[in-house]
C-alpha positions in Angstrom: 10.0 -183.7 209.0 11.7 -186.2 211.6 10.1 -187.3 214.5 12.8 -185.1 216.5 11.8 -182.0 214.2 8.5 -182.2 215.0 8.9 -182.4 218.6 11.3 -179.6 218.7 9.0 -177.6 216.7 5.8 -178.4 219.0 8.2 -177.4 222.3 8.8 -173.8 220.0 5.0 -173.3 219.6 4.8 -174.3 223.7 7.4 -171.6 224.4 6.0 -168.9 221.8 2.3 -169.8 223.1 3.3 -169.2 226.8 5.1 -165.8 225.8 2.2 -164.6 224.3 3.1 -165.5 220.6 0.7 -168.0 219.1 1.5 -170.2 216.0 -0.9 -168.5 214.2 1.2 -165.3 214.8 4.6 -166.7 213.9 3.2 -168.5 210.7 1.8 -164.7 209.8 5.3 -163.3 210.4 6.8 -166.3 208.3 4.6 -164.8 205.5 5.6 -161.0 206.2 9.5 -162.1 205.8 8.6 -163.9 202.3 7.4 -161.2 200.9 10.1 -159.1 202.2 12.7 -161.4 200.8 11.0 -161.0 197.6 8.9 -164.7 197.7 5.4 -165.3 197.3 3.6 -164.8 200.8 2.7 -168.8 200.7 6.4 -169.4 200.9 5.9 -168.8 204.7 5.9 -172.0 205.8 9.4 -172.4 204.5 10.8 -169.6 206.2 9.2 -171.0 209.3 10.8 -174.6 208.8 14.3 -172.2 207.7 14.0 -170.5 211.6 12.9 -173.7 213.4 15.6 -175.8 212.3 18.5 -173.5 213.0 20.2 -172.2 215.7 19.1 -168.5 216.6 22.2 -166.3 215.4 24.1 -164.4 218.5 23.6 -160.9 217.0 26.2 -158.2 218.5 25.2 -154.6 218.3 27.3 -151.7 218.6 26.7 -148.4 218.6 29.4 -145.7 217.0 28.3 -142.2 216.3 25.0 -141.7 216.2 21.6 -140.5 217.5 20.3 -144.3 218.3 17.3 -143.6 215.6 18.0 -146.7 213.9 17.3 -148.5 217.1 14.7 -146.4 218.1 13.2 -147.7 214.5 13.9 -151.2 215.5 12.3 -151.0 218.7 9.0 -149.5 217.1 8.8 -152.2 214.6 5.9 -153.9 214.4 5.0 -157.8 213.0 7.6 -158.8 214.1 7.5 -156.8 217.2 11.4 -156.1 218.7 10.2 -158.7 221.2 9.4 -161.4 219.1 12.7 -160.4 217.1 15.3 -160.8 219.8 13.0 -163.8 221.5 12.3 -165.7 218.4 14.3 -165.1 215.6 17.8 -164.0 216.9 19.6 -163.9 219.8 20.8 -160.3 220.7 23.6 -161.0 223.4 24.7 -157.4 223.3 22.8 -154.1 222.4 23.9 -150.8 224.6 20.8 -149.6 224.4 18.3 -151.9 225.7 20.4 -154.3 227.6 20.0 -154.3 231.2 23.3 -154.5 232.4 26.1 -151.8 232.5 29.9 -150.9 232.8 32.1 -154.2 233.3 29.1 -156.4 233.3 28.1 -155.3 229.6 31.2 -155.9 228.8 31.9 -158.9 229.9 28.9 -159.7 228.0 30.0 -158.4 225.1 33.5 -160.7 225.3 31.4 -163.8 226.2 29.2 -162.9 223.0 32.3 -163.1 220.8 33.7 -166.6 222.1 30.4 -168.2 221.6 31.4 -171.3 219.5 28.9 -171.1 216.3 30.3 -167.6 215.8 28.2 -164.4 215.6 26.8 -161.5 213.2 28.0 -157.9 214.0 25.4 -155.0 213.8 27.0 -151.4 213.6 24.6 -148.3 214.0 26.6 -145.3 213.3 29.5 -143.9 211.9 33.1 -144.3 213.2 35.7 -141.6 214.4 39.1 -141.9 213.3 41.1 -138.9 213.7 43.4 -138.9 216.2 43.3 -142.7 216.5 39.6 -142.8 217.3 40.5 -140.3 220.3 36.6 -138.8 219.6 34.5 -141.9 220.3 35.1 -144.4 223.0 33.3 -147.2 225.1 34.4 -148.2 228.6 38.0 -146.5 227.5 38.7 -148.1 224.2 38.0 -146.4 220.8 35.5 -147.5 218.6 37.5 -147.8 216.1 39.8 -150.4 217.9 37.0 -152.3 219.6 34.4 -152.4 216.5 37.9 -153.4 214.4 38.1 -156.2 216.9 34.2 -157.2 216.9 33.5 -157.1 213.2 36.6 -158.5 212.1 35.6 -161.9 214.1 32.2 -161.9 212.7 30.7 -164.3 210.4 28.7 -161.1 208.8 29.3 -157.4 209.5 25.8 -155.2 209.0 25.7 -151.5 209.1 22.3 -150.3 210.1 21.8 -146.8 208.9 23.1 -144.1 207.0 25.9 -143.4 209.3 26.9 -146.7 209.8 26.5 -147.3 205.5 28.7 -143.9 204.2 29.1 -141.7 207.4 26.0 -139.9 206.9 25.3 -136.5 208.7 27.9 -137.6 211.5 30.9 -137.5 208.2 29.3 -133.9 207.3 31.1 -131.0 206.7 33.7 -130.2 208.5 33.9 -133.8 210.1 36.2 -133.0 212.6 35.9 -136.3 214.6 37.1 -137.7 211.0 33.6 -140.3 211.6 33.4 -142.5 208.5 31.2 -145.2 207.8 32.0 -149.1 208.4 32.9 -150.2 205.3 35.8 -147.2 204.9 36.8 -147.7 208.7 37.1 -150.9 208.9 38.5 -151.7 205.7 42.0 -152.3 207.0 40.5 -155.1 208.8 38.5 -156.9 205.9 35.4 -155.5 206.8 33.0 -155.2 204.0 29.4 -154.8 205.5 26.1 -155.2 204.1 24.9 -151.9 203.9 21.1 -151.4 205.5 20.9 -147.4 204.2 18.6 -144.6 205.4 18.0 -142.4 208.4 16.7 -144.5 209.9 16.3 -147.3 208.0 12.8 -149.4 207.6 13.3 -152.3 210.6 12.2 -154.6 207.8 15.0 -154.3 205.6 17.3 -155.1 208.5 14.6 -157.7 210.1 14.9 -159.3 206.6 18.5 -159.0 205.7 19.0 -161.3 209.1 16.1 -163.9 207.8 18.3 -163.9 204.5 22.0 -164.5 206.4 20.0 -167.3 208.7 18.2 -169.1 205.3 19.8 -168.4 202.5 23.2 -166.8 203.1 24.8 -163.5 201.7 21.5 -161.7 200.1 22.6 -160.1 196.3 23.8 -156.4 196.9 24.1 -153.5 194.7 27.2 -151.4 194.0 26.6 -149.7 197.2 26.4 -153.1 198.9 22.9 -152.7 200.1 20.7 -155.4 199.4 19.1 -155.8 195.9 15.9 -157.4 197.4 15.1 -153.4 199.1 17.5 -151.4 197.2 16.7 -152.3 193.7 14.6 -149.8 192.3 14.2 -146.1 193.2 11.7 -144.6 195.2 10.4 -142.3 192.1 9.5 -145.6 190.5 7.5 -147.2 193.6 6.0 -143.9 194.5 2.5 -143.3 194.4 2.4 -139.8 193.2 4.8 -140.8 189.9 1.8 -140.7 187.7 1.4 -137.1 188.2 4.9 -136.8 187.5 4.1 -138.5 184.3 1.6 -135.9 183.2 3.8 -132.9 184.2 1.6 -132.1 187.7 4.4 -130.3 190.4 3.1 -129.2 193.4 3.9 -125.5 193.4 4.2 -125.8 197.9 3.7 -128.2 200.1 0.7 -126.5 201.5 -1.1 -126.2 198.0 -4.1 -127.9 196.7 -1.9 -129.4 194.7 0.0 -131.0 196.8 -2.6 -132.6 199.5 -4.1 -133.8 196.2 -1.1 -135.6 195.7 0.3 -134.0 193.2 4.5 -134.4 192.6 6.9 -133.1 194.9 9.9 -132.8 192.3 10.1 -129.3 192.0 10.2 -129.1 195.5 13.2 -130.7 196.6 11.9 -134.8 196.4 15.1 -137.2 195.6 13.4 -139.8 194.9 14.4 -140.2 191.2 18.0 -140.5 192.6 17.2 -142.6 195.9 17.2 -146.3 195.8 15.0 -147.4 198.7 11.6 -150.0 198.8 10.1 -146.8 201.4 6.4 -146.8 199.1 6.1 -150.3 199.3 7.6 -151.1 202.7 6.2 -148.2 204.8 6.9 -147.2 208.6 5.2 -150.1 210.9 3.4 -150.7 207.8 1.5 -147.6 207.9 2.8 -144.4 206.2 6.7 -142.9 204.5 7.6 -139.9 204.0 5.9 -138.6 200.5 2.8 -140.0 201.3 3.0 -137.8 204.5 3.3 -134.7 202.3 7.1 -134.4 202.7 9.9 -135.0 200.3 12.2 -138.0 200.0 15.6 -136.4 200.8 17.8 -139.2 199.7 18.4 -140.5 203.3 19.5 -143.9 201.8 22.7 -142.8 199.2 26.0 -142.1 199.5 25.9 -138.9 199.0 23.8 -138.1 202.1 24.1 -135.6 203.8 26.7 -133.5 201.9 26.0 -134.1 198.3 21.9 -133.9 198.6 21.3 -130.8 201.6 19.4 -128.1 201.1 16.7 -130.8 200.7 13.9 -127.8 199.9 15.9 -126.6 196.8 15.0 -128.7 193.3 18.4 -131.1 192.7 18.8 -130.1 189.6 19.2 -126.5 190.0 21.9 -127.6 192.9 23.6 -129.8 189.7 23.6 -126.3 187.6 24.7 -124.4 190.5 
């Protein structure tokens, strides 16, 4: 490391100290985001010399139709914290939800976020409407559709965070009459092809992590769904911790059996996991607890089929299939 690295990296640990944030602490997150990114936790310190040496990335995020779970999810996050995320490791210039300001000051925020000169990456939580024009969803007077076309399409990478955002999720359900679809579909006229963060709501680190990869390493690997490989590769049934009682033909008969708080399978009651693609076993909620493990079902939150395709999620998929 230069002379000038070193002293720019001792100022960082100044800052990070005096916000609370020790070295100790960032080194530890440095770790978390290896192994996220599918790296030996030791690799930390190169992730750390990856973040220190760049630029933090202007993130802009916009919200379309949606309940604001994924943020909520984001905000709950924990190692990183959201703090540390938008402090330390990108800089959010525009987020609707926790930003301070509001009406023409946001968005004259949000048009000074998009002439910065080393460009920006475009988060979008929730689906978009598009009958009509758009007519059905609108910020400060202009559609989404027109003002995420314009946002995304100057981006230097385009994320859809969420289910919504990903395929249209419960927003594109049945009978869909705001037409809402999800970025990718959209914004396609545009060139918009998003990495896809999947679920309702997705697992902060998947998106924490997807940002870490655009920042080191570039475009992460994604599947034919165009969600990252590196958390979408396998299937929940094959992470999950109640597979080997699948394996020796143990259903739970209810979710309030003996049975079942013995950890016993869920299959016959509804669980998609054997269809889902998701890292929820290994990843978990603030790096506590998911779904199944909770003594509830996965209901496929994270495919494309979601909500349509999957619902009722208490009826075994297979006897949907047949039916």
């Amino acid at each position: 490391m230069s002379s000038s690295a070193r002293i720019a990296a001792l100022l960082m640990d100044r800052q990070r100290e005096a916000a609370g944030f020790s070295r100790r602490e960032f080194m530890k997150f440095c770790g978390l985001v290896a192994v996220a990114l599918g790296m030996e936790a030791s690799m930390g310190p190169v992730v750390a010399r990856a973040l220190e040496g760049k630029r933090r990335p202007s993130v802009i995020y916009m919200h379309g139709a949606e309940c604001t779970g994924c943020t909520e999810a984001l905000l709950r996050a924990v190692d990183p914290y959201v703090d540390v995320l938008i402090m330390e490791i990108i800089s959010l210039d525009y987020c609707e939800t926790i930003m301070a300001a509001a009406g023409d000051a946001s968005h004259k925020a949000l048009e000074t976020a998009m002439r910065n000169p080393d460009g920006y990456i475009c988060t979008i939580e929730g689906a978009i409407p598009t009958r009509d024009g758009g007519l059905y969803g609108q910020v400060g007077g202009e559609t989404m559709l027109s003002l995420f076309s314009r946002v995304a399409a100057g981006a230097k990478a385009v994320i859809a965070m969420g289910s919504c955002a990903s395929f249209g999720g419960i927003q594109a359900a049945a009978p869909n009459p705001s037409g809402a679809k999800g970025v990718g579909e959209a914004l396609a006229a545009v060139g918009v092809a998003p990495i896809n963060i999947a679920g309702c709501p997705p697992n902060p680190v998947n998106y924490i992590g997807t940002v870490v990869h655009l920042l080191t390493k570039g475009m992460p690997e994604l599947d034919s769904a165009r969600r990252p490989r590196m958390f979408f590769g396998r299937t929940v049934h094959d992470l999950c911790e109640r597979r080997k009682h699948f394996d020796k033909g143990e259903f739970a008969p209810s979710f309030s059996s003996e049975e079942a708080r013995a950890g016993w399978c869920l299959h016959k009651l509804g669980c998609r996991g054997p269809w889902t693609y998701n890292n929820c076993p290994t990843a978990l909620f603030n790096q506590t607890n998911w779904p199944v493990r909770a003594g509830g079902p996965c209901i496929g939150c994270s495919e494309p089929g979601f909500w349509d395709q999957l619902a009722p999620f208490s009826t075994d998929i297979r006897e949907k299939k047949r039916a």
